[in-house]
C-alpha positions as CSV (number, residue, x, y, z in Angstrom):
1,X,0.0,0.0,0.0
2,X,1.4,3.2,-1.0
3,X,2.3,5.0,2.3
4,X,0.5,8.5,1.8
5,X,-2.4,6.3,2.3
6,X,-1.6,5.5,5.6
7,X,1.0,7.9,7.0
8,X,-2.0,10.1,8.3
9,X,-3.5,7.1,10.3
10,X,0.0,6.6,11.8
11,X,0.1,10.2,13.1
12,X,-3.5,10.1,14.3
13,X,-2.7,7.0,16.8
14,X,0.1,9.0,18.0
15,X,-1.5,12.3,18.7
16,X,-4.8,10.1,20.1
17,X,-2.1,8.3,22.6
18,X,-0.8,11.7,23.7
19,X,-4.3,12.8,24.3
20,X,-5.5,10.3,26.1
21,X,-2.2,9.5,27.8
22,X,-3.5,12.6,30.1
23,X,-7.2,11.8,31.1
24,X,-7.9,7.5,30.6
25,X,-4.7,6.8,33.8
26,X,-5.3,9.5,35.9
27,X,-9.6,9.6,36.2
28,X,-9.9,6.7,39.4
29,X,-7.5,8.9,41.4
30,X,-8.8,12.6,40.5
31,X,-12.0,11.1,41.3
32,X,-10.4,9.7,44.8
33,X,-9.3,12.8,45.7
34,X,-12.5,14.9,44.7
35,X,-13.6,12.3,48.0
36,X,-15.2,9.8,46.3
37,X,-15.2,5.8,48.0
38,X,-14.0,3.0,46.1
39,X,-17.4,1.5,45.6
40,X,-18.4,5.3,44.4
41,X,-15.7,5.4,41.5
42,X,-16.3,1.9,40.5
43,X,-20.3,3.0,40.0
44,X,-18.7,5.6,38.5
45,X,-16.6,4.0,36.0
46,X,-18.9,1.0,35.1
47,X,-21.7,4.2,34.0
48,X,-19.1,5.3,31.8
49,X,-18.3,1.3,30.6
50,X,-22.5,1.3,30.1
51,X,-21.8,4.9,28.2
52,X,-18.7,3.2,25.8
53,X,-21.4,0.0,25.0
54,X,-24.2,1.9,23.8
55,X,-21.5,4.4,22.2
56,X,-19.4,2.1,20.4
57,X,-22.7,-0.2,19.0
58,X,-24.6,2.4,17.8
59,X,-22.1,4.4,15.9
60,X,-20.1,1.0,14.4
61,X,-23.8,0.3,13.4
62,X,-24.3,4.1,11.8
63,X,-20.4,4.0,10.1
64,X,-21.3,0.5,8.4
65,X,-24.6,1.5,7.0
66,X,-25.0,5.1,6.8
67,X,-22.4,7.4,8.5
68,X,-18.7,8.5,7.6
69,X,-17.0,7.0,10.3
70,X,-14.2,9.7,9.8
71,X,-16.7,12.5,10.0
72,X,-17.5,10.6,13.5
73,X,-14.4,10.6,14.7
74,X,-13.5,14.0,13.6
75,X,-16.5,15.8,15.1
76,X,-16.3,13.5,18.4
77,X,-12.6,15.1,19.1
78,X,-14.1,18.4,18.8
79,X,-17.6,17.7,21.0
80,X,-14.7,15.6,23.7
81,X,-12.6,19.0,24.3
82,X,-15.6,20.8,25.1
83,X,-17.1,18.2,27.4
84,X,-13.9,17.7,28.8
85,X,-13.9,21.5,29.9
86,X,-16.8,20.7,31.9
87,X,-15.2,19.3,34.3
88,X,-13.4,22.5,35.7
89,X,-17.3,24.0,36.7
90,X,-17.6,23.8,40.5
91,X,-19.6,21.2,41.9
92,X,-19.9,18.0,44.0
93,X,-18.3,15.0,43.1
94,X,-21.4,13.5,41.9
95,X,-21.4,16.3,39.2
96,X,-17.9,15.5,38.4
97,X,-19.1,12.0,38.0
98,X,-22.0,12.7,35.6
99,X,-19.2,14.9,33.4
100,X,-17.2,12.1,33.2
101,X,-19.7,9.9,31.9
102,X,-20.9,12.9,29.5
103,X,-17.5,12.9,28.3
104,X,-17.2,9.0,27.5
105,X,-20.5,9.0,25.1
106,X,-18.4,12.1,23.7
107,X,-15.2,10.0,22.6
108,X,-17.1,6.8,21.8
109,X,-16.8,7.6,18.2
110,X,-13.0,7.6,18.3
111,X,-13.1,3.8,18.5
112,X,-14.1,3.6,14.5
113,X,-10.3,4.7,14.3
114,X,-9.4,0.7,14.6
115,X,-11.7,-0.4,11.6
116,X,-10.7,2.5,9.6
117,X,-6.6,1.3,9.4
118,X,-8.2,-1.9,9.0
119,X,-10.3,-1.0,5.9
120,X,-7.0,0.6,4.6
121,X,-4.5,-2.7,5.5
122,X,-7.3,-4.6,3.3
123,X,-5.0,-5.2,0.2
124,X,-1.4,-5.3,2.6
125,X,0.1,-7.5,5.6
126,X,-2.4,-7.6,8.2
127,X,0.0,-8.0,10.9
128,X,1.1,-4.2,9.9
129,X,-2.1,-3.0,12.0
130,X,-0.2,-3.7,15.5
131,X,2.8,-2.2,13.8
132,X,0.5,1.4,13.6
133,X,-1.5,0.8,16.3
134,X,2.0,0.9,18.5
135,X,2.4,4.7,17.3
136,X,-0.8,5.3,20.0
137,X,1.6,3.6,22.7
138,X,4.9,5.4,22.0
139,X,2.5,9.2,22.4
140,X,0.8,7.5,25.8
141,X,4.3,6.7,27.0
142,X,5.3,10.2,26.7
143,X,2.3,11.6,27.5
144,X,1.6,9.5,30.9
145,X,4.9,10.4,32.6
146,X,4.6,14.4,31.4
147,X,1.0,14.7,32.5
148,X,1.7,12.9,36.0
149,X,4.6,15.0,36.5
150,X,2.6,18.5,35.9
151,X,-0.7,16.9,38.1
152,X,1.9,16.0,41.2
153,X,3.1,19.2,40.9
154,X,0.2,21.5,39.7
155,X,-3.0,19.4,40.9
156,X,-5.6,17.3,39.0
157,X,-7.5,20.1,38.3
158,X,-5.3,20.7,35.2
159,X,-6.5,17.5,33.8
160,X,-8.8,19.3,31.1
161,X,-6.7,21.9,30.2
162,X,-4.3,19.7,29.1
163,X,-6.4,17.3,27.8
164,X,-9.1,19.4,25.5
165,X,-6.6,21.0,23.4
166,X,-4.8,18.1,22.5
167,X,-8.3,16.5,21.2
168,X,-8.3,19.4,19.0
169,X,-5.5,19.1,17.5
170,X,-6.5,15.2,16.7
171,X,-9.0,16.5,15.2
172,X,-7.3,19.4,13.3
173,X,-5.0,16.7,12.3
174,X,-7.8,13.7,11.0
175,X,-9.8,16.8,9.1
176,X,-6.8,17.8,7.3
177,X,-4.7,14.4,6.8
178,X,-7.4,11.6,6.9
179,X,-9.3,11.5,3.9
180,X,-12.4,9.3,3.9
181,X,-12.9,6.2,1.3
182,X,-15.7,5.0,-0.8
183,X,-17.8,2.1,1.0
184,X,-16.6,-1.7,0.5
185,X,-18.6,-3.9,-1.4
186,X,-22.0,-3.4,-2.6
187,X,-23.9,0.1,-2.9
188,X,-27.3,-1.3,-1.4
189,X,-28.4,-1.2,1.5
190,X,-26.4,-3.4,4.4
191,X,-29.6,-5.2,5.7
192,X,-29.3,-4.9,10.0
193,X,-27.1,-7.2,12.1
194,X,-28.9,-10.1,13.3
195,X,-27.6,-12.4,16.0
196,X,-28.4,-15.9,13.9
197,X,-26.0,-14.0,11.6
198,X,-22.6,-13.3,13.9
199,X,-20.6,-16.5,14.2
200,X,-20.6,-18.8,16.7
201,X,-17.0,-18.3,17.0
202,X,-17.1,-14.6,17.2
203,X,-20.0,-15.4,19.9
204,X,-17.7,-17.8,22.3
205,X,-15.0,-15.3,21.9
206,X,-16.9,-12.5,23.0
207,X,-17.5,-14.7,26.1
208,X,-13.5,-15.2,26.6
209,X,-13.6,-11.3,25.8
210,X,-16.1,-10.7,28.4
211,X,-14.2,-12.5,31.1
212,X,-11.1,-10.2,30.5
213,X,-12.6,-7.4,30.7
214,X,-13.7,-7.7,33.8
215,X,-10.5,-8.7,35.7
216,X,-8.9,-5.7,33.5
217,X,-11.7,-3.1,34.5
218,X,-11.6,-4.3,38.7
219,X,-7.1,-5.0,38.8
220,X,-6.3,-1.9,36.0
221,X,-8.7,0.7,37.8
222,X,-8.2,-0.1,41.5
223,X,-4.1,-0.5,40.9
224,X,-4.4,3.4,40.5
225,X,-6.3,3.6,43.9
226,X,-4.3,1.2,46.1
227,X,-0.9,2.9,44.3
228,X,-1.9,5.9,46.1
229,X,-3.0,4.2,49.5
230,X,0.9,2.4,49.5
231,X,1.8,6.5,49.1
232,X,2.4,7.1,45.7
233,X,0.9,10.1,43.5
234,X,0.0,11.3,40.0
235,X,3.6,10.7,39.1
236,X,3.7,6.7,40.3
237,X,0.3,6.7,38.5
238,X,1.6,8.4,35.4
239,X,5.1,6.1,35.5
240,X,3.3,3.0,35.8
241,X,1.2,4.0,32.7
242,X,4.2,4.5,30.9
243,X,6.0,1.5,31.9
244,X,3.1,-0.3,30.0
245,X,3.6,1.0,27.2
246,X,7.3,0.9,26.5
247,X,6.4,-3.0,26.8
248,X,3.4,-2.8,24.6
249,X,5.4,-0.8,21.3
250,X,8.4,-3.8,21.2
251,X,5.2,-6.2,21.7
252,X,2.9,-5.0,18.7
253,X,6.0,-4.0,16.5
254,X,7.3,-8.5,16.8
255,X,3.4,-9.5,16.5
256,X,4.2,-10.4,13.1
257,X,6.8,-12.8,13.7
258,X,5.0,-14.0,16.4
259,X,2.0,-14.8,14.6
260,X,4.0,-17.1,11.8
261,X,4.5,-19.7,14.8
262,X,1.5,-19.2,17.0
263,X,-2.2,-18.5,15.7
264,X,-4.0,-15.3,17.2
265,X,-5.7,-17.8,19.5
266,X,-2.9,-19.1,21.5
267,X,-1.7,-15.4,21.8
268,X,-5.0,-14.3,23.0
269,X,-4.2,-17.0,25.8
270,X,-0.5,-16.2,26.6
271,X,-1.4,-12.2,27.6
272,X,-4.4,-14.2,29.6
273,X,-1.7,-15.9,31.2
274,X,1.0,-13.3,31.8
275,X,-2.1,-11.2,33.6
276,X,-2.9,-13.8,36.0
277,X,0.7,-14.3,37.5
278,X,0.6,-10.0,37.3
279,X,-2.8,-9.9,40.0
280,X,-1.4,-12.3,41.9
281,X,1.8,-10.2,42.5
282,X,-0.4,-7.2,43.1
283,X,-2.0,-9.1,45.7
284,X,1.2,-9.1,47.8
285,X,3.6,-6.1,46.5
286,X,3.7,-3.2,49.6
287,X,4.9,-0.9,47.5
288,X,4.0,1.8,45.3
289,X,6.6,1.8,43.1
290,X,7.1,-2.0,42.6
291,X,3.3,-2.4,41.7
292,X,3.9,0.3,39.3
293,X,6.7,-1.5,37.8
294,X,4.7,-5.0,37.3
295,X,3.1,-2.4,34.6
296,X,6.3,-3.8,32.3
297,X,4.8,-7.0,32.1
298,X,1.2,-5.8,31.5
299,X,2.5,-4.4,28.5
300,X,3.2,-7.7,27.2
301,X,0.1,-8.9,28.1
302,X,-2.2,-6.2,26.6
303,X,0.0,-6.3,23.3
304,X,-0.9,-10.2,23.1
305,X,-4.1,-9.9,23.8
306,X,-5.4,-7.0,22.4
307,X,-4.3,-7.3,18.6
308,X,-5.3,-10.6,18.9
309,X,-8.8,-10.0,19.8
310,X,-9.2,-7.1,16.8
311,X,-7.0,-9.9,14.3
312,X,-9.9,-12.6,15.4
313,X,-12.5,-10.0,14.9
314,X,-11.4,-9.3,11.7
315,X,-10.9,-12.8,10.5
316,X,-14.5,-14.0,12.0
317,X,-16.8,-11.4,10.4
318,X,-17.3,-10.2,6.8
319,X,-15.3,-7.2,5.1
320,X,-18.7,-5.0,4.7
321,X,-19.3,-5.3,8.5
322,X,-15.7,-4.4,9.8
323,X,-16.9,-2.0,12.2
324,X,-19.7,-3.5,13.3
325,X,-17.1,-6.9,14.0
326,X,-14.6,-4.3,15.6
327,X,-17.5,-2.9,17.9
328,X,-19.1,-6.2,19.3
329,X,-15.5,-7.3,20.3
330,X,-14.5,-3.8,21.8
331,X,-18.0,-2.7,23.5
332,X,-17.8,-6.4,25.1
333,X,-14.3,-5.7,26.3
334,X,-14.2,-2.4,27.0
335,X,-17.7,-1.3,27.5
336,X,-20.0,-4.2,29.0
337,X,-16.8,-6.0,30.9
338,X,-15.8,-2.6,32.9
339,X,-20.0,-2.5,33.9
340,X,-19.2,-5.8,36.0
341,X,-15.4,-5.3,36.6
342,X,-15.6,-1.6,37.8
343,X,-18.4,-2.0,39.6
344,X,-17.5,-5.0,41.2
345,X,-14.2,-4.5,41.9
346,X,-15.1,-1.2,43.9
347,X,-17.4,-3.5,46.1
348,X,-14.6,-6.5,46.5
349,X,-11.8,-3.8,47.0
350,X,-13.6,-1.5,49.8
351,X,-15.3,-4.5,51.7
352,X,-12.8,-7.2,51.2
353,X,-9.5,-5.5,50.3
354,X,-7.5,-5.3,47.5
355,X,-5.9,-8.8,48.2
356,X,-9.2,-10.4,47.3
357,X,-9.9,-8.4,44.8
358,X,-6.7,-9.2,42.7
359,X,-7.1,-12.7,43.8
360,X,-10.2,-13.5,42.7
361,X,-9.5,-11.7,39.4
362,X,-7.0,-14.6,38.7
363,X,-10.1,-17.2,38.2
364,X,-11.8,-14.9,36.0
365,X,-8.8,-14.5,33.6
366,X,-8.1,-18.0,33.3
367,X,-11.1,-18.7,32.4
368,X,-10.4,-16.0,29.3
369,X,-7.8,-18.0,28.1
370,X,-10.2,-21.7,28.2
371,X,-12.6,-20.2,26.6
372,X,-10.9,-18.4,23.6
373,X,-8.8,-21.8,23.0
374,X,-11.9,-23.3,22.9
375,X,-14.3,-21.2,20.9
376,X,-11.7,-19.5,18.4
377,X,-11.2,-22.0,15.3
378,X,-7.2,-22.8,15.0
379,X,-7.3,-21.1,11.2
380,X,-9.0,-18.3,9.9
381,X,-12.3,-19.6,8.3
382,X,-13.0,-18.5,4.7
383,X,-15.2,-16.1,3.9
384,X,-16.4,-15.0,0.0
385,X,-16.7,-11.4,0.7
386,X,-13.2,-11.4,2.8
387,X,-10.9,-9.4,0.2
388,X,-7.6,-11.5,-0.3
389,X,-4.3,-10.0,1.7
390,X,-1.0,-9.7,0.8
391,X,1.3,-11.8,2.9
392,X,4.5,-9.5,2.7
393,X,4.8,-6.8,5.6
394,X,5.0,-3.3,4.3
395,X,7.2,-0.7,6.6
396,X,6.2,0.7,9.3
């Protein structure tokens, strides 16, 4: 694929990691000190996981069917910075709480991002998504460590300053550098998804999916909380962020060698695996900084497992209803998981303590990796309206 095709998608991940890199780590602990409980910021969080499901559905379902889905991602960067501005208004927490739910429906749209490389890989490598998708870790690395150095010294409060311009330049830069394609296949109508029509694969998987979500949402949200309770601040929170992500660029940037031995599958399972040794280290670690630095491995584990869940996606569902494949996995993962996790995990974490909490999420990732072994065939099925890929990488 020529590169001038792509090189605007490349920026965009960046400039979408440095963005993010200083709101997505640092919202469980700006809500802790605004006095919220832990079972307060996990109702909190799983409202903005029930925000992200109905989000991501409905405007996969709009961008396959009806909708430019770089329009929606374009005018959701703009609608985020304003939201985001929101959240400087005085009020209780339970204001503060609302806004941040307001401002999740806002970015939903900025998911389509993942199908949209993907519609562009369709004649090239497909292993070269992980290799642009690691562009959105390199700008969160940067940005984590930077933003949790200015909030330790300069408060939380500075959290939508920082944040809110830097969605508008995304979007300054999709509007000017991310030009949107004719649809795929057919110019009719796409009749509506209906479940007898998703796989039964795709459907077991989004099972496995569901059960890492939820040990993700209750271990990944609460480390930020009991981080701070061992001591540490903004900065420990912003450093362990980043130390996930300089493990998560080597990680996608080898998935392509990796996936000539092993099938998407069986690396689906292995980050299933590397978590579960992970929580049950964070059930015993007594300090801040070494439960910050178990983020190394996590890296790992989220490179595995997350290309492999949009790879299996892609390979399980047809071409025309890319987004709509991209959005089950990711709303199940990231939107109906976190309901449970979040939620949960506040309950387990402020009645039972963190110990239990981390432990029990070991059970519920294991049974992640069954599942996917199980329900994901060992090679990619064939599908007629599945354009044929090259099989030689193209430069990153």
């Amino acid at each position: 694929m020529p590169d001038d095709q792509i090189r605007g998608l490349r920026r965009a991940y960046v400039l979408m990691g440095v963005a993010d890199g200083t709101l997505l780590p640092f919202i469980p602990l700006y809500l802790l000190q605004r006095g919220m409980s832990p079972a307060a910021i996990g109702l909190v969080l799983a409202a903005s996981a029930l925000a992200a499901l109905a989000g991501g559905l409905g405007w996969a379902y709009l961008a396959d069917r009806r909708l430019n889905p770089e329009r929606l991602v374009l005018t959701a960067t703009f609608v985020a910075a304003a939201v985001a501005l929101l959240m400087v208004v005085p009020g209780s927490s339970d204001v503060l709480g609302v806004v941040i739910v307001v401002l999740t429906v806002a970015r939903s749209p900025l998911a389509l991002v993942d199908p949209i490389t993907l519609r562009r890989l369709r004649s090239t490598s497909r292993t070269d998504y992980a290799r642009i998708r690691l562009r959105m870790s390199a700008g969160w690395a940067v940005s984590v460590v930077v933003a949790g150095a200015a909030y330790q010294a300069a408060g939380m409060r500075l959290i939508p300053f920082l944040y809110a311009p830097l969605s508008v330049l995304l979007g300054l830069w999709i509007w000017r550098q991310v030009k949107s394609e004719p649809r795929e296949g057919t110019t009719a109508p796409v009749p509506a998804l209906k479940v007898r029509r998703v796989p039964v694969a795709l459907l077991g998987f989004l099972v496995g999916c569901l059960l890492l979500g939820v040990a993700l949402a209750a271990t990944q949200n609460f480390l930020t909380v009991q981080i701070s309770v061992l001591g540490g601040g903004a900065l420990i929170v912003g450093a362990a962020a980043a130390f996930q992500a300089l493990t998560e660029i080597p990680t996608m940037g080898y998935t392509h060698v990796l996936t000539k031995r092993f099938s998407h599958r069986v690396l689906f399972a292995a980050g299933c695996a590397i978590y579960l040794v992970i929580f049950i280290a964070w059930a015993f670690v007594t300090s801040a900084f070494l439960a910050a630095l178990l983020k190394l491995a996590v890296g790992v584990a989220f490179a595995l497992t997350f290309v492999a869940a949009v790879m299996i996606a892609n390979d399980l569902v047809p071409a025309r209803l890319r987004a709509t494949g991209q959005a089950l996995v990711k709303s199940v993962l990231f939107g109906a998981a976190p309901i449970i996790g979040a939620f949960g995990g506040g309950v387990v974490y402020g009645s039972l303590g963190p110990r239990a909490m981390f432990l029990a999420s070991t059970f519920v990732v294991a049974g992640a990796a069954v599942i996917a072994l199980v329900a994901v065939p060992a090679r990619k099925p064939t599908l007629a309206e599945e354009p044929v890929l090259a099989t030689s990488p193209a430069t990153p």
